[in-house]
C-alpha positions in Angstrom: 110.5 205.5 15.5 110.9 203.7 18.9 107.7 202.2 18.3 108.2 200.9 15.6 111.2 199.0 15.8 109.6 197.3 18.9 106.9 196.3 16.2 109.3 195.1 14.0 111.3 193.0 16.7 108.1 191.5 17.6 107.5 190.4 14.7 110.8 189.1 13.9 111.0 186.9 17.4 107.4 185.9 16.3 108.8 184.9 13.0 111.8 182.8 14.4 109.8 180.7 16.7 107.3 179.7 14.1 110.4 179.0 11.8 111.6 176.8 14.9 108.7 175.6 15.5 108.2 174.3 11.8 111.8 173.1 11.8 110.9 170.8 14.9 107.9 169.4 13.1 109.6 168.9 10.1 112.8 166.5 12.0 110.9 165.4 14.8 107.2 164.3 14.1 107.2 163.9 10.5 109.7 161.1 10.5 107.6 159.8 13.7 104.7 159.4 11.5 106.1 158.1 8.9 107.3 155.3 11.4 110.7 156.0 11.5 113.1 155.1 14.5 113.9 159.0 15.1 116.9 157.6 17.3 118.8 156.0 14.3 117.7 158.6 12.1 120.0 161.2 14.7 122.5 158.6 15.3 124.1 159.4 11.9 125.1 156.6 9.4 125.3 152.8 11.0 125.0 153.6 14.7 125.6 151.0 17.7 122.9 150.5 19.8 124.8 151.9 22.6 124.6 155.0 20.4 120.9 154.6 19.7 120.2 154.3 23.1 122.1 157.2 24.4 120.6 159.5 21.6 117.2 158.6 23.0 118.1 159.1 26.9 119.9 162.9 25.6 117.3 163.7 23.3 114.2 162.5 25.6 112.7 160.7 22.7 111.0 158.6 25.4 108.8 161.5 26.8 106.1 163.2 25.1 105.9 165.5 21.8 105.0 168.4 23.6 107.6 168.0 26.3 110.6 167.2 23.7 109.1 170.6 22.2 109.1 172.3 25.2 113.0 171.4 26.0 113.9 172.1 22.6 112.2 175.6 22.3 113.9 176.1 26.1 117.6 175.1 24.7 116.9 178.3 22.6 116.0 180.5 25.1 117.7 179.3 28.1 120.0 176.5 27.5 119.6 173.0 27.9 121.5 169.3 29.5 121.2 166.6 27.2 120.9 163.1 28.9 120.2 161.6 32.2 123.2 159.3 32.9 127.3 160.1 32.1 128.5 161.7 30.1 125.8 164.3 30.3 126.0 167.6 27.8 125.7 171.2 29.0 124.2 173.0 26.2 123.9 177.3 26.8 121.5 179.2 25.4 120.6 179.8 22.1 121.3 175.5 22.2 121.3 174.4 18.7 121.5 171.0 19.1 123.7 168.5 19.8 126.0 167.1 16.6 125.9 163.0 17.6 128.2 162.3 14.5 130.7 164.6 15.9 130.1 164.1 19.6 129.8 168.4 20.0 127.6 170.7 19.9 126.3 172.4 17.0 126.6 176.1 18.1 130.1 176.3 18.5 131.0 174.5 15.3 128.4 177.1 13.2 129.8 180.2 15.0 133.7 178.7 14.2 132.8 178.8 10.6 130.5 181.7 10.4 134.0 184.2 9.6 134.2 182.4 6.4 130.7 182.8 5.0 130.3 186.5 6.4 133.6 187.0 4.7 132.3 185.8 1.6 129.0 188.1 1.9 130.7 191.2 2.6 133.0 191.2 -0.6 130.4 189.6 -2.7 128.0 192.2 -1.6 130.1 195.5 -2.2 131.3 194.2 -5.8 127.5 193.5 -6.7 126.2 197.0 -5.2 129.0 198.7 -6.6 129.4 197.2 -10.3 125.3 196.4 -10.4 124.5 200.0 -9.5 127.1 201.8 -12.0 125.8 199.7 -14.4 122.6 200.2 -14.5 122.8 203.7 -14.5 125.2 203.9 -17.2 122.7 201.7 -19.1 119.8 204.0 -18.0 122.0 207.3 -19.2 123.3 205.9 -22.3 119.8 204.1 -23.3 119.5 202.8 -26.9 123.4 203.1 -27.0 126.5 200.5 -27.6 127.1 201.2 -23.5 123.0 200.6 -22.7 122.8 197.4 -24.7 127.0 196.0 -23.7 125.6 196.0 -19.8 122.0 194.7 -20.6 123.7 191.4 -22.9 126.0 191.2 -19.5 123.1 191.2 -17.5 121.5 188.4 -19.3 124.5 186.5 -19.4 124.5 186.6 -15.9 120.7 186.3 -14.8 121.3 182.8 -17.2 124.2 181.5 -16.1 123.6 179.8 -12.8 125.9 179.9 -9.8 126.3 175.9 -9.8 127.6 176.2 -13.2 130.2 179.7 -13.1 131.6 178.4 -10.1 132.6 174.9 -11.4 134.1 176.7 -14.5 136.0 179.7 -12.5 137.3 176.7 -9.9 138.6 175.0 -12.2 140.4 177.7 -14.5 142.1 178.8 -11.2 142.5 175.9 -9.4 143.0 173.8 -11.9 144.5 175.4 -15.1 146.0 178.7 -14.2 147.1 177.2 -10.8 147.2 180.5 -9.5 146.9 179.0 -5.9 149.6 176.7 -6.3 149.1 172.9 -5.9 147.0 173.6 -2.7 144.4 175.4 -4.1 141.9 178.0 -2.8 142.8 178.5 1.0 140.7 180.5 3.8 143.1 183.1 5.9 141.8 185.2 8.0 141.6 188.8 7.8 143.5 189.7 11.4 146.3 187.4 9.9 146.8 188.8 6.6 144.0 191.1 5.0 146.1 190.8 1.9 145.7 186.8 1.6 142.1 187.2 3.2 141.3 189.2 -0.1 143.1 187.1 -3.0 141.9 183.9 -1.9 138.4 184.9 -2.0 138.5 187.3 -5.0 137.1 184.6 -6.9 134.4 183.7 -5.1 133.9 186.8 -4.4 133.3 187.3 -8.7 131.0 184.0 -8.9 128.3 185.3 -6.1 128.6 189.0 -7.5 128.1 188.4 -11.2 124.4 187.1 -10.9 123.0 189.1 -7.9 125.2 192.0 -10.2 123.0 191.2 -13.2 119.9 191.8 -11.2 121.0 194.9 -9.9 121.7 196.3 -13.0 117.9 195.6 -14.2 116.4 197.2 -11.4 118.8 200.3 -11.5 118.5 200.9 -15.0 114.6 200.5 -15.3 114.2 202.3 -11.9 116.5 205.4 -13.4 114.7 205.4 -16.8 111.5 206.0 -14.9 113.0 208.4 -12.7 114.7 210.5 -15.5 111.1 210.9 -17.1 109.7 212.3 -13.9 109.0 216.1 -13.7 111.1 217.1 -11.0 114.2 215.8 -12.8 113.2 217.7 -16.0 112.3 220.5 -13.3 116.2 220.3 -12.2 117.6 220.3 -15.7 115.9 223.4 -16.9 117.6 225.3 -14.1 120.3 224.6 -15.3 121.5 222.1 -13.1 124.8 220.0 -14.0 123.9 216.6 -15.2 126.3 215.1 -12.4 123.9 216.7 -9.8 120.9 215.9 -11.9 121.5 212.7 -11.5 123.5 212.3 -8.0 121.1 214.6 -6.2 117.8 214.0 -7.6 117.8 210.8 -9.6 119.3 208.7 -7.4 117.6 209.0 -4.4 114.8 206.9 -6.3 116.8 204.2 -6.1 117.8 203.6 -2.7 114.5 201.8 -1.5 114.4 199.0 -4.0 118.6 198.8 -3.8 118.0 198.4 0.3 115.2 196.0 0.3 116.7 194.0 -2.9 120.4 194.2 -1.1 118.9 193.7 2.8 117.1 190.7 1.8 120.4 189.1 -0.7 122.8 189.7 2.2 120.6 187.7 4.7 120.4 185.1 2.4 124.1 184.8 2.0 124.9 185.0 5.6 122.7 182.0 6.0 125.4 180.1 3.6 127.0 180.6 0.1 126.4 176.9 -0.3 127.2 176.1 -3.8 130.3 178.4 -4.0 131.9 177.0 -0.4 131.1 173.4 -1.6 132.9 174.1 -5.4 135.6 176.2 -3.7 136.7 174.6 -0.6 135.9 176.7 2.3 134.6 175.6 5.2 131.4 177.9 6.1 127.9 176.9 7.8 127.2 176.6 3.3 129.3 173.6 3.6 128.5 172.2 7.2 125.3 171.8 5.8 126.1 169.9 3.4 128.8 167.6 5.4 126.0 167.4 7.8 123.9 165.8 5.1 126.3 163.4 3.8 126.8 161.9 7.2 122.9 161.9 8.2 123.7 164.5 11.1 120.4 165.9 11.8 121.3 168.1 14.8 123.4 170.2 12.5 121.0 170.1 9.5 118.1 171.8 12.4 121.3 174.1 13.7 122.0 175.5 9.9 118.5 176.3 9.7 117.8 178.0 12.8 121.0 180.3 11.9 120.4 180.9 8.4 116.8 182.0 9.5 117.7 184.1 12.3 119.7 185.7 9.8 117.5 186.3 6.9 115.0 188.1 9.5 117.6 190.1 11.1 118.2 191.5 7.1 114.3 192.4 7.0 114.6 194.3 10.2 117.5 196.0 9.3 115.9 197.0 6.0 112.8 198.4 7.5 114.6 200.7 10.0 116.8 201.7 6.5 112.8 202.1 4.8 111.5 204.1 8.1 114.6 206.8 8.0 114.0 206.9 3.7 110.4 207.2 4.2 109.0 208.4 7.6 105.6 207.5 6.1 106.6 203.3 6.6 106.5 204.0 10.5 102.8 204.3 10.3 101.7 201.2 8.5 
């Protein structure tokens, strides 16, 4: 088991520096062959040429591609000091960048916001592994019945209904409407400060994230159960006379938790790296939504900063998930 999670940790370091690699390609030589001034382009909208030239001297844009590369991929590892000449920038490791539209460093801005995006994957995630799962298997025990085909209509409503479009329509029912925020709408509180608050202000955002990933999980859960109450074991179980309740909990079940944890490893990564669309509609002020800011006022550094911490994210997940797949099935440790 050892073993293998130092495979898999490997692998995921390997995996973040081509994706950091990549990333530097992507904002650093592709806009230099395309013959763009990569100083303005990190200046942000309508710099000064005092700006330009100070984003070249803290940047190194003067020196070599593979020694920018080499003090970019050391900022990750061991920190880095932007600029030669006052005021010069101390940036510790992991260094993700240095935001010249807001004169501060990227890291400390993403990791400010991160409470309110890993707030909104936490509740989004239990409501969609909870309702999905019940679903499904109610649809899978009740097939061909007004239950089976009520959850499978829901489910389609949901896999068609896109998250750009529910979470317009919910914001502005509740914000707009109902008013059930008051003339202030939607606010972020924190969960040390009022768990209460924490909860209702993100219930709905909460719903608009949960009811499509829900819709998926319902499909999966009710084909993978159909399947599973075919099998022989589970017919096995029932003619010992088994209650249904433990046909089902003990036996049936267990089928489903390695698609649930790969389907629900790989979802919550995704969402840690930024519910973009439903911060944006709502309000709240998550790496989702730096990324976007970032965007509107050409601010590179943060742009590369989302990236590199959505990433990291996503690939913590599938390490996660194939620890979870090596305890399920001791057989995964020895691919």
């Amino acid at each position: 088991m050892f073993a293998y999670l130092i495979r898999r940790l490997v692998q995921g370091v390997f995996v973040i520096v081509v994706v950091s690699f990549i990333t530097f390609v992507i904002f650093f030589i592709v806009p230099k062959l395309l013959g763009g001034n990569l100083a303005v382009l990190y200046a942000g909208k309508s710099p000064s040429q005092a700006t330009i030239n100070a984003v070249t001297d803290k940047l190194g844009l003067n020196k070599p591609i593979p020694v920018q590369y080499l003090e970019y991929m050391k900022g990750l590892v061991a920190g880095r000091t932007f600029g030669t000449v006052p005021p010069v920038v101390n940036c510790p490791a992991p260094c993700l960048g240095f935001s010249f539209a807001n004169n501060t460093l990227v890291r400390p801005q993403l990791v400010g916001d991160f409470p309110v995006t890993l707030s909104l994957a936490i509740g989004a995630s239990v409501l969609w592994l909870f309702f999905g799962v019940l679903a499904g298997v109610i649809a899978a025990l009740r097939k061909g019945r007004i239950a089976d085909r009520a959850v499978m209509v829901g489910a389609l409503a949901g896999i068609s209904m896109p998250v750009n479009f529910t979470a317009l329509v919910v914001a502005l029912l509740v914000n707009t409407q109902w008013k059930l925020y008051g003339d202030n709408g939607l606010q972020y509180v924190p969960f040390t400060q009022n768990p209460l608050s924490w909860a209702w202000n993100l219930l709905f955002p909460w719903l608009v994230l949960a009811f499509l990933t829900a819709a998926t999980y319902a499909r999966i859960t009710r084909a993978t159960m159909l399947e599973t109450l075919s099998e022989d074991y589970v017919r096995t179980a029932r003619a010992k006379g088994l209650r249904e309740t433990v046909v089902v909990g003990k036996h049936a079940l267990r089928s489903l938790l390695t698609p649930i944890v790969t389907l629900f490893g790989l979802d919550f990564g995704a969402l840690l790296g930024g519910a973009v669309v439903t911060e944006f509609v709502f309000g709240l002020h998550g790496i989702g939504l730096d990324a976007i800011d970032a965007i509107g006022r050409q601010d590179i550094p943060t742009v590369m900063g989302v990236t590199l911490f959505a990433s990291t994210f996503i690939v913590v997940a599938n390490i996660v998930v194939d620890m979870l797949y090596a305890v399920l099935d001791p057989r995964v440790r020895l691919g």
